[in-house]
C-alpha positions in Angstrom: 133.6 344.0 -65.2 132.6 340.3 -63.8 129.1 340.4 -65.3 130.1 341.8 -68.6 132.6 339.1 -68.7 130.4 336.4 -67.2 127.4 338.3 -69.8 130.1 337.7 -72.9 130.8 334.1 -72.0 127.4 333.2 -71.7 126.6 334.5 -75.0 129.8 332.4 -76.3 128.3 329.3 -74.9 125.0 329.6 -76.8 126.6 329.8 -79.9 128.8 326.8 -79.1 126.6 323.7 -79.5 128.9 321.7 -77.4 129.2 324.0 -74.7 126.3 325.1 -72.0 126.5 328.0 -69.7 125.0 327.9 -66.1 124.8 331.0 -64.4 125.7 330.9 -60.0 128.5 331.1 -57.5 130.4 330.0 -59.5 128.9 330.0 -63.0 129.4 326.4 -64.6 130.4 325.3 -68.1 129.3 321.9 -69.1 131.3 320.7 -72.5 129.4 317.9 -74.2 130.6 314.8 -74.9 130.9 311.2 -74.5 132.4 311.5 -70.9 131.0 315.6 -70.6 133.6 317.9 -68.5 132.4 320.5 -66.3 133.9 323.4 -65.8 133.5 326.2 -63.1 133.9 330.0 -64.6 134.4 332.5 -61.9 135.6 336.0 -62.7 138.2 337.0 -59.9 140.6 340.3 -60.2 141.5 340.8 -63.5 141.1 337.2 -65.3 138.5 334.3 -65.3 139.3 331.1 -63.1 138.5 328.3 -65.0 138.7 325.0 -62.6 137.4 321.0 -63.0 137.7 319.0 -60.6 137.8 314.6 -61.2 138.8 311.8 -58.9 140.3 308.4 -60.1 140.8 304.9 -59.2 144.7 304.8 -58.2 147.5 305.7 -55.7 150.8 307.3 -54.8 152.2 306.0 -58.3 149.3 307.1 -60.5 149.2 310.6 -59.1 153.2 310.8 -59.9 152.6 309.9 -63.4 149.6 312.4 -63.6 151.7 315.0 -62.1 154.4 314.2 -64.6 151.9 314.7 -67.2 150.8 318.1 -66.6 154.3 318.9 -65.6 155.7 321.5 -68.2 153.1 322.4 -70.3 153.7 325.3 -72.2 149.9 326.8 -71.3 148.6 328.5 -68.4 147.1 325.3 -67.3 148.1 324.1 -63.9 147.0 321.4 -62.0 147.6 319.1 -59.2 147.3 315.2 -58.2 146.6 314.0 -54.8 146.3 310.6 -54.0 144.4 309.2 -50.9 141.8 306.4 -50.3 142.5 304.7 -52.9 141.4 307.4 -55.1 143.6 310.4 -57.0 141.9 313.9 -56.7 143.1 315.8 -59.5 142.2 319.6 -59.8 142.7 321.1 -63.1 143.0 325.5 -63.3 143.1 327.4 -65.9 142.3 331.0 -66.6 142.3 333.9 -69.3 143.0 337.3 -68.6 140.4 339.9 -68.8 142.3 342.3 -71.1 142.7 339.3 -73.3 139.6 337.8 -72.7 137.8 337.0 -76.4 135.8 334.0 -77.3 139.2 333.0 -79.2 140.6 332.9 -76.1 137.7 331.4 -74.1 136.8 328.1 -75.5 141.0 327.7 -76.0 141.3 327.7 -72.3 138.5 325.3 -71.7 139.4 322.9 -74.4 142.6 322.9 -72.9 141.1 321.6 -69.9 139.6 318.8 -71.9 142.3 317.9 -73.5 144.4 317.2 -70.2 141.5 315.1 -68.8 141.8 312.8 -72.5 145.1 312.7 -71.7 144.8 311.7 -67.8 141.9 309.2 -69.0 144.9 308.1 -72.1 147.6 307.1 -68.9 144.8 304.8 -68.3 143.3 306.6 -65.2 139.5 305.3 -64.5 137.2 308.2 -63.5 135.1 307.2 -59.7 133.4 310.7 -60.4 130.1 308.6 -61.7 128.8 312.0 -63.1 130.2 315.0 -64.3 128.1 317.4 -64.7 124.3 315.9 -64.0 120.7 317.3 -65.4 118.3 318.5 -62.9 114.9 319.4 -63.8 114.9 322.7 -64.8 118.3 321.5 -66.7 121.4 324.0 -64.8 123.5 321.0 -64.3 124.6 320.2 -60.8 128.1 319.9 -60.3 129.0 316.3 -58.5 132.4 316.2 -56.8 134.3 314.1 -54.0 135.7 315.9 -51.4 139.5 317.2 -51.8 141.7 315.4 -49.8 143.8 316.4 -47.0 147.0 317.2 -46.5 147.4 315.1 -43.5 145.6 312.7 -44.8 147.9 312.3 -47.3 150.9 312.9 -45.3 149.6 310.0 -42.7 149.4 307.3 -46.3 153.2 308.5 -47.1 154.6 307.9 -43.5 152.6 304.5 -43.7 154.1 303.1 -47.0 157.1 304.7 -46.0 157.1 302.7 -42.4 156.4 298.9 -44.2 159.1 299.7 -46.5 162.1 300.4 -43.6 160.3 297.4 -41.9 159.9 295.6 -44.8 164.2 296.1 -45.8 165.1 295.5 -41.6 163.6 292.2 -42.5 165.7 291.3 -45.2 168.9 292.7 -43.7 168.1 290.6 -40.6 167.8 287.4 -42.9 171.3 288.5 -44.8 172.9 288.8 -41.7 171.9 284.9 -40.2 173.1 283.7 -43.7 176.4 285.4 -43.2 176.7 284.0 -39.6 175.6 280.7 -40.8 178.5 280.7 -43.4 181.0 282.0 -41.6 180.0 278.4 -38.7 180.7 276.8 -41.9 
């Protein structure tokens, strides 16, 4: 059932001008664009994984708000924000259910996916990924992504910020309590 599925979207793809189909492990949608989006199609049990991955310039604070964001949506889109580096790795999943699985259905579930990157790039995140989706000779684009970051990694940056800010309000109870002591002298 994978290749018929993987046989159907292709043929979806060349009839969409703004969408172009790459055949591999995994297969790889490029939509077209001014900032293009790609998009890796892999057909796994019964539905099709549809996944992009972006980094962006920000912390802690920007991957709340992105998380707040895709928080809720009333799709089958998921997606997750982790910052680190300097730099917020967002994954964005989607999929489509092979007993649903229609060209209807399809380009829905991808356009989706673009839609929540506009609406990431709308909080005012900057993209570091420089390209998307790049052109190769023989033109299957190649698929240029930053590593995901790790858990610890991201763990180690919490306890950090987390540290300077109890050292940070030690400080400033330290200085409130020689102001007392000087006013009580007084």
């Amino acid at each position: 059932m994978s290749d018929d599925a993987l046989q159907r979207i292709e043929q979806w793809c060349e009839a969409e001008p703004s969408l172009d189909f790459t055949a591999g492990d995994p297969s790889t949608v490029v939509i077209a664009g001014a900032d293009p989006v790609a998009v890796s199609v892999e057909v796994v049990d019964d539905r099709v994984n549809l996944i992009h991955e972006r980094s962006f310039k920000g912390g802690g604070p920007l991957a709340a708000e992105i998380r707040e964001h895709l928080g809720g949506r009333g799709s089958l889109l998921t997606g997750t924000a982790a910052a680190g580096g300097g730099k917020v790795k967002v994954v964005l999943d989607n999929r489509v259910y092979l007993d649903g699985l229609n060209r209807q259905a399809f380009v829905t579930a991808v356009l989706e996916i673009v839609g929540a990157v506009d609406g990431i790039e709308a909080l005012g995140a900057e993209s570091v990924d420089d390209a998307r989706a790049s052109v190769i000779e023989d033109g299957a684009p190649v698929i240029e992504a930053e590593p995901v970051v790790a858990e610890a990694e991201v763990a180690a940056q919490a306890a950090a910020e987390a540290a300077a800010a109890v050292e940070a309000a030690a400080a400033v109870e330290a200085a409130a309590a020689v102001e007392a002591a000087a006013a009580v002298e007084a």
